[in-house]
C-alpha positions as CSV (number, residue, x, y, z in Angstrom):
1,X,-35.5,12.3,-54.0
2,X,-39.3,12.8,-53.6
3,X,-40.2,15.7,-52.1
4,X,-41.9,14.7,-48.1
5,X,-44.2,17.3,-47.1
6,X,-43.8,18.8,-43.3
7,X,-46.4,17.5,-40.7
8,X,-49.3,19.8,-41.0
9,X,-48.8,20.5,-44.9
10,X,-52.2,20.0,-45.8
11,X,-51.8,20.7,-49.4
12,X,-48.3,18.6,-49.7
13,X,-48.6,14.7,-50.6
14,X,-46.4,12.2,-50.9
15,X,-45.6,10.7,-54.4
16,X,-43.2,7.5,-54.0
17,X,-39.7,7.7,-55.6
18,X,-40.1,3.7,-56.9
19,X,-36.7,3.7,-57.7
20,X,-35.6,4.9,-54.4
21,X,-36.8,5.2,-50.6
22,X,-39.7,3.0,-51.6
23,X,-41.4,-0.6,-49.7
24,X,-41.0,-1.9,-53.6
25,X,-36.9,-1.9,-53.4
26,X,-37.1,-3.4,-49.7
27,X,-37.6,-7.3,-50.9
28,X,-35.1,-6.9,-53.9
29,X,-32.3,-5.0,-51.5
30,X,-32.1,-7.6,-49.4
31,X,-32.5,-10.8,-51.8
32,X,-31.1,-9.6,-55.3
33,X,-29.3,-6.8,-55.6
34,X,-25.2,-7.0,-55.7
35,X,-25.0,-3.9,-54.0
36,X,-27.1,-2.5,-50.9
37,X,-28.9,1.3,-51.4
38,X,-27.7,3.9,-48.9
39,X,-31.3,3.5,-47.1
40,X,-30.9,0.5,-46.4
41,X,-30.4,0.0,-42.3
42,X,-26.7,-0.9,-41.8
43,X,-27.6,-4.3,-39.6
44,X,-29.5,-5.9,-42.9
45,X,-26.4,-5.3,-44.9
46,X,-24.9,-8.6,-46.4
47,X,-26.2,-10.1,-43.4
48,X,-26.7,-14.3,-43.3
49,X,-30.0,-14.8,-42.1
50,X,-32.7,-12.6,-42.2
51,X,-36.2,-11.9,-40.7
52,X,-38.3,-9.2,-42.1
53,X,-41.3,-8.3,-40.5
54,X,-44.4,-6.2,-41.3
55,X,-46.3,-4.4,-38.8
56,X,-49.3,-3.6,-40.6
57,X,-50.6,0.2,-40.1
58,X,-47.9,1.3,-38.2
59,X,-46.7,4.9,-40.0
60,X,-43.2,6.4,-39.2
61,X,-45.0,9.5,-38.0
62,X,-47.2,7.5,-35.5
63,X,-43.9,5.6,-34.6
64,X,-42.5,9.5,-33.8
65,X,-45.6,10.4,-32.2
66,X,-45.3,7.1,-29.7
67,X,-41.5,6.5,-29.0
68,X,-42.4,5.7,-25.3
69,X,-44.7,3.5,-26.4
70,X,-41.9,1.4,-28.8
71,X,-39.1,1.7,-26.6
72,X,-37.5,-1.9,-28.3
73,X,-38.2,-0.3,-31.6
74,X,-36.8,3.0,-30.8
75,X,-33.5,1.3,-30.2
76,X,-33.6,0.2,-34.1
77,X,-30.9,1.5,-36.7
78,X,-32.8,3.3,-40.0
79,X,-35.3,5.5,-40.7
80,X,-38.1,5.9,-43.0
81,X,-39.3,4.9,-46.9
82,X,-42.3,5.7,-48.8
83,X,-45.2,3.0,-48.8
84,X,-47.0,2.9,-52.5
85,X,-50.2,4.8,-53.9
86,X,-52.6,4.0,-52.6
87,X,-51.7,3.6,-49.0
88,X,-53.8,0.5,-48.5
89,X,-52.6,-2.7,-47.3
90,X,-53.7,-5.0,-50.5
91,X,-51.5,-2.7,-52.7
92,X,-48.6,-2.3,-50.8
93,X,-48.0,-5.4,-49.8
94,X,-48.5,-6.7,-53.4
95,X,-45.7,-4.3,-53.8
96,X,-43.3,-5.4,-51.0
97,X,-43.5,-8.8,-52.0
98,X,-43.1,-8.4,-55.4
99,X,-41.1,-5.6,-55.6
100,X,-43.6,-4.0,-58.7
101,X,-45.1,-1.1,-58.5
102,X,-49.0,-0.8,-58.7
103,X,-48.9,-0.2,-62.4
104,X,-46.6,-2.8,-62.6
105,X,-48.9,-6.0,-60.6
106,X,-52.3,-4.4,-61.1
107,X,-53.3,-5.1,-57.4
108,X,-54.3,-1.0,-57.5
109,X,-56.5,-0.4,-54.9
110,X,-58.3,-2.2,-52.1
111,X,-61.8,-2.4,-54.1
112,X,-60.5,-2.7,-57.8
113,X,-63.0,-2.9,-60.9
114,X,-62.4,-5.7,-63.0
115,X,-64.5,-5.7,-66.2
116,X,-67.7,-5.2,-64.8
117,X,-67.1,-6.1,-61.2
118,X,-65.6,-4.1,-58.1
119,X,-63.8,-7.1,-56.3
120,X,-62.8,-6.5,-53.1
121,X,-58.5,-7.4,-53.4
122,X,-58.1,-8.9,-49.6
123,X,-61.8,-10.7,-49.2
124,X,-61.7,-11.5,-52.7
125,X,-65.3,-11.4,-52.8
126,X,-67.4,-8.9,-54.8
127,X,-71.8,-7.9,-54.8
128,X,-72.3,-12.0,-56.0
129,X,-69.6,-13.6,-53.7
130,X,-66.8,-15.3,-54.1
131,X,-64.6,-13.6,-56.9
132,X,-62.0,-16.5,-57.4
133,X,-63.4,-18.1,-60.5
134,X,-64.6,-15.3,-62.5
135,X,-61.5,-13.4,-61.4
136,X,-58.5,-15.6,-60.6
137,X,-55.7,-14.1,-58.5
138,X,-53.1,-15.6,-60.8
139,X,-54.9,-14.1,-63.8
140,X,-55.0,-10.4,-61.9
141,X,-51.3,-10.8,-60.2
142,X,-49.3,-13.3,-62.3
143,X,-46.1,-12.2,-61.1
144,X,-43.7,-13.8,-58.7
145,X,-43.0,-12.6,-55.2
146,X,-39.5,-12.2,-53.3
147,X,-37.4,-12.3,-56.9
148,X,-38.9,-16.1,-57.3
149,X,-37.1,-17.3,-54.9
150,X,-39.7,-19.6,-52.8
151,X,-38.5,-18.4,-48.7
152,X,-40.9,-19.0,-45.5
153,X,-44.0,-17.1,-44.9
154,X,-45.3,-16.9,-41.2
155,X,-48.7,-15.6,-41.6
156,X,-52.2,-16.0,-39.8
157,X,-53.4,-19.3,-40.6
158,X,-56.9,-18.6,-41.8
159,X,-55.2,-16.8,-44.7
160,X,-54.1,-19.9,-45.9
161,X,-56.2,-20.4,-49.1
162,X,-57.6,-16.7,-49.3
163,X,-57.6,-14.8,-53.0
164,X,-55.1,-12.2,-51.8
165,X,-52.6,-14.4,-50.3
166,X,-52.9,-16.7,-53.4
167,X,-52.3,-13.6,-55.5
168,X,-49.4,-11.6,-53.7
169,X,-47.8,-14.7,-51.6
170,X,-47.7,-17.6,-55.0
171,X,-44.7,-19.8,-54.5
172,X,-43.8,-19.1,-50.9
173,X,-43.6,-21.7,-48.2
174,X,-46.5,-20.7,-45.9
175,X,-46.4,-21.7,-41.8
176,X,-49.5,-20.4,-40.1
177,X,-50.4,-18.9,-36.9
178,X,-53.2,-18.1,-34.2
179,X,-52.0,-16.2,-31.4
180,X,-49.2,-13.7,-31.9
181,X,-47.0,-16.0,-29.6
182,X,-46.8,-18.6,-32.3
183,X,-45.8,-15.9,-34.8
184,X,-42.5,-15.6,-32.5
185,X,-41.9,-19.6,-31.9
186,X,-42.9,-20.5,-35.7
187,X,-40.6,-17.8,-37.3
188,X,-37.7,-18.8,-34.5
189,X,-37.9,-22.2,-35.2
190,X,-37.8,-21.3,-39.2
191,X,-34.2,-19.5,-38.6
192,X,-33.1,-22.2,-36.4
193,X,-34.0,-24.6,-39.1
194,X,-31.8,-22.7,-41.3
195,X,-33.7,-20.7,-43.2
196,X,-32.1,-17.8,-44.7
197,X,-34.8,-15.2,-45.2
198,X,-38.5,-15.2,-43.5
199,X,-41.0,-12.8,-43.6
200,X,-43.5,-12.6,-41.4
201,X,-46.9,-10.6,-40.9
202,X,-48.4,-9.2,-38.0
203,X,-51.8,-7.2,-38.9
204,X,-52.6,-6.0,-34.7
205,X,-51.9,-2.4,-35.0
206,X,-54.1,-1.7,-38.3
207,X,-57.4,-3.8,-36.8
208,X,-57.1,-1.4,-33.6
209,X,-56.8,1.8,-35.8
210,X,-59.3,0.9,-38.0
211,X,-61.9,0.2,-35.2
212,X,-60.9,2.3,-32.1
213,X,-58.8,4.9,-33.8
214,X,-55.4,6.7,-32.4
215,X,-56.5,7.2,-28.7
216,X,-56.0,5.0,-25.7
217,X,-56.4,1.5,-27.2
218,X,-53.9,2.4,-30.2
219,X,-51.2,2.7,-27.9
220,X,-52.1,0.1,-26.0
221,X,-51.8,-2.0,-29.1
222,X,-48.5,-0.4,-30.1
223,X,-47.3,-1.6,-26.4
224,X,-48.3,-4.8,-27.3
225,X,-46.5,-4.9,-31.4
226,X,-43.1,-3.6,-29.3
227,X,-43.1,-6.5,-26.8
228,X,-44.1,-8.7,-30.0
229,X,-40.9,-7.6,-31.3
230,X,-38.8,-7.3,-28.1
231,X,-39.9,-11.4,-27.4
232,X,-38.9,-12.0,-31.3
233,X,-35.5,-10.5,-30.9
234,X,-34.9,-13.0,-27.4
235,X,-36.0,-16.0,-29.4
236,X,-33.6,-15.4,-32.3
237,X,-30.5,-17.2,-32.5
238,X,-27.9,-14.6,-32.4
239,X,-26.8,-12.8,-35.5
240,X,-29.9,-13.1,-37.0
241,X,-31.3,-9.5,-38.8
242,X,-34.4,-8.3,-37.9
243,X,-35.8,-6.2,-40.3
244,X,-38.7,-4.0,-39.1
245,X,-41.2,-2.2,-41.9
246,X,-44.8,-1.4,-42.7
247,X,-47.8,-1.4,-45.4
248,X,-49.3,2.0,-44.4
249,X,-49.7,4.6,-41.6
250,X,-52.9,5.9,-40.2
251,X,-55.1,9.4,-40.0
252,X,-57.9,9.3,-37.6
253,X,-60.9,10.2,-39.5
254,X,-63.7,9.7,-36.8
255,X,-66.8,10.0,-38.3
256,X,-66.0,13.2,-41.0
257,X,-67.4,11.0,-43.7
258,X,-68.3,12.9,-46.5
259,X,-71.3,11.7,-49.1
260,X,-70.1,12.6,-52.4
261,X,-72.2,15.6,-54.1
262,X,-75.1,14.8,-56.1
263,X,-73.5,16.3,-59.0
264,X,-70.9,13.8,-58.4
265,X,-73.1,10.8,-57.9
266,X,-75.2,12.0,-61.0
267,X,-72.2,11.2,-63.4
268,X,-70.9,8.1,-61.6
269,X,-71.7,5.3,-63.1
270,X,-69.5,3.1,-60.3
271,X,-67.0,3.8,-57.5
272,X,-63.8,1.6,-56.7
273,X,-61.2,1.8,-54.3
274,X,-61.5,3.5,-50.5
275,X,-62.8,5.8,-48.4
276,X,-59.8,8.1,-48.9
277,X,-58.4,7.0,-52.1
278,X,-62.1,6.9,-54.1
279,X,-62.4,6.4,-57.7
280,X,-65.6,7.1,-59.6
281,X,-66.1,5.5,-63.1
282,X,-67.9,8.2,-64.7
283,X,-71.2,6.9,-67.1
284,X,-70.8,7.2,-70.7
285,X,-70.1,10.6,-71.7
286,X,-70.1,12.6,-68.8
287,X,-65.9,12.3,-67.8
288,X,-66.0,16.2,-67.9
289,X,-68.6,16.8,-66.3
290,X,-67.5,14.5,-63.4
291,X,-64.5,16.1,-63.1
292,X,-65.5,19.6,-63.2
293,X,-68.3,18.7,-60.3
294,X,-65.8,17.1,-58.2
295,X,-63.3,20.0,-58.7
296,X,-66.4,22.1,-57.6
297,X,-67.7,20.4,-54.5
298,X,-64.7,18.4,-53.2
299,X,-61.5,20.4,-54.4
300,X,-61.6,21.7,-50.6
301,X,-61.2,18.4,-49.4
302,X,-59.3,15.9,-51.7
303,X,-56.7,16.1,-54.4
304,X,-59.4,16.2,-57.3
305,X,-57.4,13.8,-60.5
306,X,-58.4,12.8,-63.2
307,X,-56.7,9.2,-64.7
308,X,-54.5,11.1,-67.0
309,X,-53.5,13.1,-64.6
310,X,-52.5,10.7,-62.1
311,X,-50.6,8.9,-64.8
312,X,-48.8,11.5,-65.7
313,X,-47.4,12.4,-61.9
314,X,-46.4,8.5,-61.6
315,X,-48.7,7.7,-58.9
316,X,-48.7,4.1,-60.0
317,X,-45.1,3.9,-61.1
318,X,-42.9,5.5,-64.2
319,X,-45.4,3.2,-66.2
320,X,-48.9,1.9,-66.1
321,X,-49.3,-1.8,-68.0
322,X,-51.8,-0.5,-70.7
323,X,-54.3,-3.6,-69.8
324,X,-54.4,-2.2,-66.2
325,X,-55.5,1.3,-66.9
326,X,-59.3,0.3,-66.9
327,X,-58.9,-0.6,-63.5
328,X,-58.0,2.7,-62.6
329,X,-61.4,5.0,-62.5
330,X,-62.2,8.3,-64.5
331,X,-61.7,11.2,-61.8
332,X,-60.6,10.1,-58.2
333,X,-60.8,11.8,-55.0
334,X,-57.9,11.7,-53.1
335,X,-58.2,12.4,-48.9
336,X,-56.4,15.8,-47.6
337,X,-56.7,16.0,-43.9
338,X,-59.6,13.6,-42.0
339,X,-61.8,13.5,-44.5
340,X,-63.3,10.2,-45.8
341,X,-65.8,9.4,-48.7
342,X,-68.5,7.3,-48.7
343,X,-69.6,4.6,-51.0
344,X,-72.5,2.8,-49.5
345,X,-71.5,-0.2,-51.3
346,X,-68.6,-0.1,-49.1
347,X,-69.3,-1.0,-45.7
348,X,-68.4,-3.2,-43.1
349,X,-69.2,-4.5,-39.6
350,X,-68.8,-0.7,-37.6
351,X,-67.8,2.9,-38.6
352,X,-64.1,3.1,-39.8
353,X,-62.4,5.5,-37.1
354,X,-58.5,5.3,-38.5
355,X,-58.0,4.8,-41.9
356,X,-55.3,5.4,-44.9
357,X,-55.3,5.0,-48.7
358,X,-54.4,8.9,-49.4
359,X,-51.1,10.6,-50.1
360,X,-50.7,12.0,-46.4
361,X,-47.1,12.0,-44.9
362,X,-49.0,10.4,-42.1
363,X,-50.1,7.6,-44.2
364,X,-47.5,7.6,-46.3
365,X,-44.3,7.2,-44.7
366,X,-43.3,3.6,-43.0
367,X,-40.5,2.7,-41.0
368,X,-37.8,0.4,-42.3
369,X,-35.6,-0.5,-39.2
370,X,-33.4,-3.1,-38.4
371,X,-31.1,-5.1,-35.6
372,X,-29.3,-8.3,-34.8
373,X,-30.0,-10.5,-32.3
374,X,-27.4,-10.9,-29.5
């Protein structure tokens, strides 16, 4: 069992046990394996029909933090799992469909550096545009999701034909959706149709964190997922399974973003990945020197790794394909408490206030609930 560090532990983090409590088993406990795991919540157990939802962004400890906010969820059987390293949604739910680990599918990290490009994984767009033909999904994910079997997907509809969803969502049945009402119809109509297994995807809660952070309109927004879920459950036919689980949790950052040193900079040649998960591809003969500057200037801060090193503790999984390690960087810096790190070729429409990608309990831990329908 991996070791979960208490809240507050600012020097624990959270490695996944990716044989265990872990959003990678989740898909392949419910659709494969002969025999359920002991975390698995007791409703989802050889049940016949099954819905399993993602509410993307919300982390068990925010869940904890909120219970009178999520007072339909709060009445759930189960507990928590692990998400995957990093915490970021293009990874992990790579991984929950899949059931792979990051080292495993190679979808390792929201900005990922792909021979001589840093593609971003869910606009699948990099500094020239569109990254579909010089990188195509089923070239950098060619593996099947949910154990090849081919169930319903309920979705937003504009992801449709997007990169990401061609590379962790191949095969599936997809049914679209604009307002979060027609998430419940559509996936009621799916089980009423007969459909054994649905997944479905609700991404509310992680937009609000991102832009407004934890305060006021977060739990407004968790208000909202929990009716989501509460008009779900009345829609069901009865004795279908709801299964409740997450990509990620969030840390409010606010605006401690910290510019890298320019000792750092000096021996970067490129940086991948995240604000709080930030790999920096080191120029041609200075990996040492990289490292030693950002164990120097940033060790206060971040978990301070080198590839090897993260490798070794099994970040990625038992095993990293040896193709994939390339698209891992040199020395990365990895987010204790708010801190975030810049990369100005990272940017976006406003200032990030909630985020994830590090090893925090807070980011790291997700709910994996469940009921039936009555």
């Amino acid at each position: 069992m991996w070791h979960v560090p208490e809240p507050g532990d600012a020097d624990g983090y959270v490695v996944p046990d990716h044989d265990g409590r872990c959003i990678t088993n989740i898909v392949p406990a419910l659709l494969e394996w002969p025999s359920p795991p002991d975390w698995l919540p007791g409703p989802a157990v050889d049940a016949d029909q099954v819905v399993l939802l993602v509410l993307d962004g919300l982390g068990w400890d925010q869940l904890q933090q909120h219970r009178d906010a999520l007072p339909t969820l709060c009445r759930f059987d189960g507990g928590f799992v692990s998400t995957v390293a990093p915490s970021t949604t293009a990874t992990a739910l790579t991984s929950l469909a899949t059931g792979l680990t990051p080292g495993e599918h190679g979808v390792v990290g929201y900005r990922v550096f792909l021979g001589d490009d840093v593609v971003n994984m869910l606009r699948w767009s990099m500094d020239r545009g569109d990254a579909r033909s010089a990188h195509p999904p089923a070239a950098v994910q060619p593996f099947e999701a949910f154990c090849g079997q081919r169930p319903a997907i309920v979705t937003k509809a504009e992801f449709s034909t997007t990169g990401f969803t061609q590379a962790h969502l191949a095969g599936a049945r997809f049914f679209g959706y604009r307002q979060p009402s027609s998430l419940v119809t559509r996936v009621a109509e799916l089980v009423r149709s007969g459909e054994p297994f649905v997944y479905a995807y609700y991404d509310g809660i992680d937009k609000v964190a991102h832009e407004y952070g934890l305060g006021r309109y977060y739990r407004s927004e968790l208000v909202a997922a929990d009716h989501l879920v509460r008009c779900l459950l009345d829609e069901l036919p009865r004795g279908t399974v709801l299964v409740v689980t997450a990509d990620h949790g969030q840390v409010e950052t606010g605006r401690s973003v910290i510019t890298p040193h320019p000792a750092v900079l000096a021996a970067t040649s490129v940086q991948s990945g995240e604000a709080r998960f930030r790999w920096f591809h080191a120029r041609p003969g200075r990996v040492e020197a990289l490292h030693e500057a950002a164990l120097a200037h940033h060790g206060a801060d971040a978990w301070v790794r080198t590839r090897d090193e993260v490798l070794a503790e099994g970040w990625f999984g038992p095993e990293v394909r040896p193709e994939l390690r390339n698209r891992l960087g040199d020395v990365c810096l990895v987010a204790k408490g708010a801190a975030a790190f810049d990369d100005p070729a990272d940017s976006g429409p406003f200032v990030l206030l909630g985020r994830h990608g590090s090893l925090t309990r807070a980011e790291m831990l997700v709910p994996l609930l469940a009921t039936v329908a009555v």
